[in-house]
C-alpha positions as CSV (number, residue, x, y, z in Angstrom):
1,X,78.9,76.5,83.4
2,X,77.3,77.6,86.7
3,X,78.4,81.7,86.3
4,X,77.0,81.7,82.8
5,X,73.9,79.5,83.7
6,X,73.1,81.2,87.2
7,X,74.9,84.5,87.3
8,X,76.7,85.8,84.2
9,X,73.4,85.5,81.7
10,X,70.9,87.0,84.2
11,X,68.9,89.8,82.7
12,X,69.3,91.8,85.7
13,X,72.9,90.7,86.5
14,X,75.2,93.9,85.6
15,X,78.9,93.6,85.1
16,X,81.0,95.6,87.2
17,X,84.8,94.6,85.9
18,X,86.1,95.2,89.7
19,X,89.9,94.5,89.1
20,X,91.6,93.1,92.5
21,X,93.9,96.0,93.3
22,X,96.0,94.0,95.5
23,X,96.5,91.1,93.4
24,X,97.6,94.7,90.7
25,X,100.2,95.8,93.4
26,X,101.5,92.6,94.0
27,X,102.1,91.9,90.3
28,X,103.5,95.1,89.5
29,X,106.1,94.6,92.1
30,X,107.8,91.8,90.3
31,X,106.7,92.8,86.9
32,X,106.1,95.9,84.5
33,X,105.1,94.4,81.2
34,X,104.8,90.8,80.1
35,X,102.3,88.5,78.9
36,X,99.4,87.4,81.2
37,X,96.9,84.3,80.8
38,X,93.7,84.7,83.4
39,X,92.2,81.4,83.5
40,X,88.2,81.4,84.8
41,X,88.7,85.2,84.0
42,X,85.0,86.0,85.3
43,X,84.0,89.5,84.9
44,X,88.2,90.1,84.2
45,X,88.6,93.0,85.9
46,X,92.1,92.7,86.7
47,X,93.1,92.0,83.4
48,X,91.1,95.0,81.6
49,X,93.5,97.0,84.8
50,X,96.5,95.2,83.6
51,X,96.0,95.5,79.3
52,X,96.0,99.4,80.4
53,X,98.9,99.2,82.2
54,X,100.2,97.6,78.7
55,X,100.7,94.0,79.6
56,X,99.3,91.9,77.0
57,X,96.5,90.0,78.2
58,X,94.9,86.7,77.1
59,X,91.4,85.7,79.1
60,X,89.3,82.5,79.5
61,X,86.2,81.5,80.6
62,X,83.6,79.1,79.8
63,X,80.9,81.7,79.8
64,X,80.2,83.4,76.6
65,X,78.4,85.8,78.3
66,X,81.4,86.9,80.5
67,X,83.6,86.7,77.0
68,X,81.8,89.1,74.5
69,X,81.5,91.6,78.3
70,X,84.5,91.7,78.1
71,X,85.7,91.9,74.9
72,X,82.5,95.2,74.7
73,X,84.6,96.7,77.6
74,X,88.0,96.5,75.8
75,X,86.6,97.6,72.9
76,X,85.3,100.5,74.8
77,X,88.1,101.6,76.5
78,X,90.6,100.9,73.1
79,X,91.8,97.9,75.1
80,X,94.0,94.9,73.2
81,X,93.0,91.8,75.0
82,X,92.6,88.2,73.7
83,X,89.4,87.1,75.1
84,X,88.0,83.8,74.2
85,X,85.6,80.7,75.6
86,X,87.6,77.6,76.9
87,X,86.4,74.7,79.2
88,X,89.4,74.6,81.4
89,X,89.1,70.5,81.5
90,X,90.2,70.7,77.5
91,X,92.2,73.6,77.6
92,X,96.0,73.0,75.4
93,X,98.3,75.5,76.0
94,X,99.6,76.9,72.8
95,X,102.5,79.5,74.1
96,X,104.7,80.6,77.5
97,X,103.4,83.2,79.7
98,X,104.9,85.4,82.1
99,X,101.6,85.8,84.9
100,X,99.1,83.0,84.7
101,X,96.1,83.4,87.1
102,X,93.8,81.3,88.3
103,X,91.4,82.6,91.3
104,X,88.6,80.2,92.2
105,X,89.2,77.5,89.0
106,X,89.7,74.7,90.9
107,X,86.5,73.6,92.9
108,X,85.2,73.4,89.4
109,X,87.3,70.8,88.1
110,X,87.7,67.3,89.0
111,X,91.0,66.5,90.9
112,X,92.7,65.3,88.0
113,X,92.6,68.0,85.9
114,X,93.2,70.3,88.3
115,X,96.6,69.0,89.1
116,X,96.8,68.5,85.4
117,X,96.3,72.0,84.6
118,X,99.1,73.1,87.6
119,X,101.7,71.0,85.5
120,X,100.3,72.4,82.4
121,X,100.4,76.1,83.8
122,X,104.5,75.5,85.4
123,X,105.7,74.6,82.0
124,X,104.0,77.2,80.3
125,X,105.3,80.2,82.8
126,X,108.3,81.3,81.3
127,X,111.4,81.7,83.2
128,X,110.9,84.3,86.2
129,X,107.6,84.1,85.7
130,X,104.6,84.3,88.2
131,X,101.6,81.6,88.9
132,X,99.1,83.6,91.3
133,X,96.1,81.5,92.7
134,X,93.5,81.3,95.0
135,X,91.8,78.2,95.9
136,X,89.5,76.4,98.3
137,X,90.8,74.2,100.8
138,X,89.4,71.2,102.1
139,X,86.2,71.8,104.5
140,X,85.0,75.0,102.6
141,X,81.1,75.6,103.2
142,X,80.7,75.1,99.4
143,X,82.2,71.4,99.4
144,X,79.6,69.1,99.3
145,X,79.9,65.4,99.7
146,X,79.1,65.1,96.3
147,X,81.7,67.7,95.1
148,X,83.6,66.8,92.1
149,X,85.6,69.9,92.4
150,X,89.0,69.8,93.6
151,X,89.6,71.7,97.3
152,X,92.6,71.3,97.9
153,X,94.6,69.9,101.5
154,X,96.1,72.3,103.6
155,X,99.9,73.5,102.5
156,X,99.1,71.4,99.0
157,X,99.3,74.3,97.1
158,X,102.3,75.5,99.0
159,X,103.8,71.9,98.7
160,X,102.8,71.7,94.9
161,X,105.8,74.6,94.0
162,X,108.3,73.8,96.6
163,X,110.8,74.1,93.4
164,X,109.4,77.8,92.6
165,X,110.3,80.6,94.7
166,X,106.9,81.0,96.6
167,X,107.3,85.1,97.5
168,X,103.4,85.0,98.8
169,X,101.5,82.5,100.6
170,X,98.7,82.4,102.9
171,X,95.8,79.8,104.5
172,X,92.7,82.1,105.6
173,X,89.4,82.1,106.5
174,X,87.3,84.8,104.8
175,X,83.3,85.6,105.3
176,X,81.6,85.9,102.1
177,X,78.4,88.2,102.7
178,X,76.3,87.5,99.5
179,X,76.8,83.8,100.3
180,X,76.7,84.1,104.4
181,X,79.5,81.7,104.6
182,X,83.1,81.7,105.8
183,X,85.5,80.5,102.9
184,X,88.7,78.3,103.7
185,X,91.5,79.6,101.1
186,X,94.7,79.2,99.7
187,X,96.7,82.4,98.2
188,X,99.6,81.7,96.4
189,X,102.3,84.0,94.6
190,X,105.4,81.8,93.0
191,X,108.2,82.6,91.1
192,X,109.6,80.3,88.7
């Protein structure tokens, strides 16, 4: 609830939809249609960029705010994309997909659910299908001692789909500007 609480609901706060261009290449070089979940879709940028490349897109996100954006933008630009509000914790998978994204989910959710939702998200990727994620790793600036997030250990992830063909993945530091911090972070691509 923090995005729609502190960022999304703002009166001044203006969407932007900036789709991830790279995470776009990456996908299109395994895939050229298919159906896509984006979990914690945010301002779903990349998957407003993917419906009009004519994958069909499902998005998530706790914040209301971020969900009827979204659905005004596809609307907009004659878009088909599911778009609804879902707490992540509570979140039942009802079909297979063949991308399921989840960029910065995890330090929301307790560690439980976290690895809950991984096992939930490999047997809901179809056959050939793609997980893409981005986490935080242990020792991130925005871990607290009282985090009940999940940041994850070093080669976790990595460790997590040893069975999957992993075709990306990467440990980084990266400095966020509007938060004046450097970010420790995962970046997986997987294969199923």
């Amino acid at each position: 609830m923090f995005f729609e609480e502190k960022v999304f609901s703002r009166k001044d706060y203006e969407f932007t939809f900036e789709a991830d261009k790279e995470l776009i290449e990456e996908i299109l070089k395994n895939r050229k249609s298919g159906k896509v979940l984006d979990l914690g879709c945010g301002e779903a940028g990349t998957s407003l960029l993917l419906a009009e490349k004519g994958f069909e897109v499902t998005c998530i996100d706790i914040s209301k705010t971020a969900i009827n954006n979204i659905k005004k933008e596809a609307e907009k630009k004659e878009l088909k994309i599911i778009a609804f509000v879902a707490d992540l914790e509570k979140f039942e998978f009802e079909k297979d997909y063949d991308i399921i994204i989840g960029t910065g989910i995890f330090h929301f959710l307790p560690e439980e659910n976290s690895l809950k939702l991984i096992d939930n998200i490999k047997k809901h990727t179809k056959k050939h299908g793609l997980n893409i994620f981005e986490v935080f790793l242990q020792g991130d600036p925005s871990q607290e001692e009282d985090s009940e997030g999940y940041y994850f250990k070093p080669n976790e992830l990595r460790d997590l789909y040893s069975n999957w063909d992993i075709l990306d993945y990467e440990e980084y530091e990266d400095y966020d500007e509007e938060e004046e911090q450097t970010n420790k972070i995962a970046y997986l691509i997987a294969k199923k």
